[in-house]
C-alpha positions as CSV (number, residue, x, y, z in Angstrom):
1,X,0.2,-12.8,-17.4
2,X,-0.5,-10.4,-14.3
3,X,0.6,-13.4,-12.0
4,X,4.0,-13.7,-14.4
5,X,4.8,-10.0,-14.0
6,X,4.2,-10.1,-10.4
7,X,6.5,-12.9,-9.8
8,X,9.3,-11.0,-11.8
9,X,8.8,-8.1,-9.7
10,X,9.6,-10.1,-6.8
11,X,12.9,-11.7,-8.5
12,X,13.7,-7.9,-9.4
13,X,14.0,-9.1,-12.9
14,X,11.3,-5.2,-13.3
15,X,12.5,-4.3,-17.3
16,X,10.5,-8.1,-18.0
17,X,8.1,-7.5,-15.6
18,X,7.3,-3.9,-17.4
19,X,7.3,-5.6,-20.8
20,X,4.8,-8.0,-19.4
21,X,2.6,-5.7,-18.0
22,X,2.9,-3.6,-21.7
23,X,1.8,-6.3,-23.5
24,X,-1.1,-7.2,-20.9
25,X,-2.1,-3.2,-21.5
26,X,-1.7,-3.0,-25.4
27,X,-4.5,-5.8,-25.0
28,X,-6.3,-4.0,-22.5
29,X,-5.7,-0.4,-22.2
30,X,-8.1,-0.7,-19.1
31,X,-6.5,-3.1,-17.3
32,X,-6.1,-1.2,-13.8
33,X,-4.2,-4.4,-12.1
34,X,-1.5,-4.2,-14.6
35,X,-1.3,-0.6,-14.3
36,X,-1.0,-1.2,-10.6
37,X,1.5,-3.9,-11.6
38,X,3.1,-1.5,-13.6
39,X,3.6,1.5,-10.9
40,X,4.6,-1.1,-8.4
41,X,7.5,-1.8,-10.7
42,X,8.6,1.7,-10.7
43,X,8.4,1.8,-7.0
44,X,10.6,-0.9,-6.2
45,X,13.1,0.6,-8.5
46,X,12.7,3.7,-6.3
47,X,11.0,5.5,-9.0
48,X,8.1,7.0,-7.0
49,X,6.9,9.6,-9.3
50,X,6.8,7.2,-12.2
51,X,5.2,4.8,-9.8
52,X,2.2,7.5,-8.8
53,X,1.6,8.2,-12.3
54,X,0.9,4.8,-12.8
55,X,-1.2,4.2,-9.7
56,X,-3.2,7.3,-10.4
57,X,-4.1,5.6,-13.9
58,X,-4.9,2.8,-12.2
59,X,-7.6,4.6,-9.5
60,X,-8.8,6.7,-12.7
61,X,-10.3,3.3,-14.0
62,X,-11.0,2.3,-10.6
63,X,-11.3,4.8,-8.2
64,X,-12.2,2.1,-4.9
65,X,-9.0,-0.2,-6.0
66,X,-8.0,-0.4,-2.4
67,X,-4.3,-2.3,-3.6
68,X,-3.7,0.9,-5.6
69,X,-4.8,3.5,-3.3
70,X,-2.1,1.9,-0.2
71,X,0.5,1.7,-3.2
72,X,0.3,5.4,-3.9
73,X,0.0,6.4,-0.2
74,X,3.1,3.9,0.4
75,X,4.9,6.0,-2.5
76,X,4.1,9.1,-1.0
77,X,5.1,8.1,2.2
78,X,8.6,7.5,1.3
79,X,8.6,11.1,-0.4
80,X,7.8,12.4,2.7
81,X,4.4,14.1,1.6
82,X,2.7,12.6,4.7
83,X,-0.6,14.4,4.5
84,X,-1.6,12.9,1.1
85,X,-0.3,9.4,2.1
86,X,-2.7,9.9,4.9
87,X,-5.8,10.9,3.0
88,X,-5.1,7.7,0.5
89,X,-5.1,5.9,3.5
90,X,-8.2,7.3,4.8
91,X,-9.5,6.7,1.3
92,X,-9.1,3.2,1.1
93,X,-10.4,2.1,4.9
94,X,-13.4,4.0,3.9
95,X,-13.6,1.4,1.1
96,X,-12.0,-1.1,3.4
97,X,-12.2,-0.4,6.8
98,X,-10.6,-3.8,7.6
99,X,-7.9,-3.8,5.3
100,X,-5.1,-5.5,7.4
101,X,-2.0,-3.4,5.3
102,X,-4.0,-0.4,5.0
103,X,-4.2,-0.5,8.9
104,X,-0.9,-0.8,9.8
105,X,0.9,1.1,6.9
106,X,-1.4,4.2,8.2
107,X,-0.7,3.1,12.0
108,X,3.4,3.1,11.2
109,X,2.7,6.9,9.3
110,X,1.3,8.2,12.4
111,X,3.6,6.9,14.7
112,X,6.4,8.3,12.2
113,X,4.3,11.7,12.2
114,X,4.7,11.0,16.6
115,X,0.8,10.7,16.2
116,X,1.1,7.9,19.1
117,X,-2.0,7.5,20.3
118,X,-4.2,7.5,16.9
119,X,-1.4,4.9,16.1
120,X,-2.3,2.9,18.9
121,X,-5.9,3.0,18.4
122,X,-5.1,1.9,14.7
123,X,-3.0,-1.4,16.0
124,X,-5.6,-2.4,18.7
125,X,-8.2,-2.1,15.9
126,X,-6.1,-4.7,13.9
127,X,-6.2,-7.0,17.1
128,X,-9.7,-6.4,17.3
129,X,-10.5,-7.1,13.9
130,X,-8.3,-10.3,13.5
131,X,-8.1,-12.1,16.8
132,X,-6.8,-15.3,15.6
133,X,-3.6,-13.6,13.9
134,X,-0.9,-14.9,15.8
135,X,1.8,-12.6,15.4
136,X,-0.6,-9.6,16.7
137,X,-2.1,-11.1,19.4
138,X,1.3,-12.2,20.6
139,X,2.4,-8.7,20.0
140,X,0.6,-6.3,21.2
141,X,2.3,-5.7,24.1
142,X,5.3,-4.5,21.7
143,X,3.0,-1.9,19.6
144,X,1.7,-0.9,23.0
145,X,5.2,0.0,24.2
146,X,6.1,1.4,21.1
147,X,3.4,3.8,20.2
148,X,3.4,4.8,23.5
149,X,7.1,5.7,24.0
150,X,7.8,6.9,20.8
């Protein structure tokens, strides 16, 4: 049903997809995907306080849900309360320290925040960490130039 929901999400069809994700949690209250599911809802509706309470429900169940921690930095992020979205970030690579989103979502923060050169370092880690992705190896010339310019 989690699969079901998520696909609604993605045809932005969200009151189904919430009504999915109610009846997935009236059978399991503890279900910290659907509650995921559920705050990611709210956030692509632009509903990022709704969409926090819900992630923070989720990472009470789970606090090392790495999906959920990058959702509620993401949130914060686009309230502008950088320095949180920054710690959850910092949270999650300590759980992840390769997490490919994680990475980059923090890398465009601190670029945003004119934080160039811990950016940078971010993005070449990336390209360290996975060589054989195409679209970063081919470039990182362009994040070079960017982080570096500003």
């Amino acid at each position: 049903m989690i699969k079901k929901a998520d696909v609604l999400i993605e045809l932005q069809r969200y009151d189904e997809a919430i009504k999915y994700y109610d009846q997935i949690l009236a059978m399991d209250p503890s279900s910290f995907e659907a509650l995921n599911g559920k705050g990611n809802t709210f956030n692509e509706q632009k509903r990022y306080d709704e969409a926090i309470e819900y992630y923070d429900k989720a990472l009470a169940l789970n606090p090392s849900y790495v999906e959920a921690l990058n959702n509620k930095a993401l949130a914060l992020y686009v309230l502008k309360r950088y320095d949180e979205a920054i710690k959850y970030y910092d949270k999650a690579l300590s759980i992840d320290p390769s997490d490919l989103i994680v990475l980059i979502n923090k890398a465009i923060i601190l670029q945003d925040l004119q934080k160039y050169d811990e950016a940078f370092f971010l993005m070449e880690k990336v390209v360290f960490i996975y060589p054989d992705n195409e679209y970063f190896s081919k470039n990182n010339g362009i994040y070079t130039l960017q982080f570096r310019t500003g």
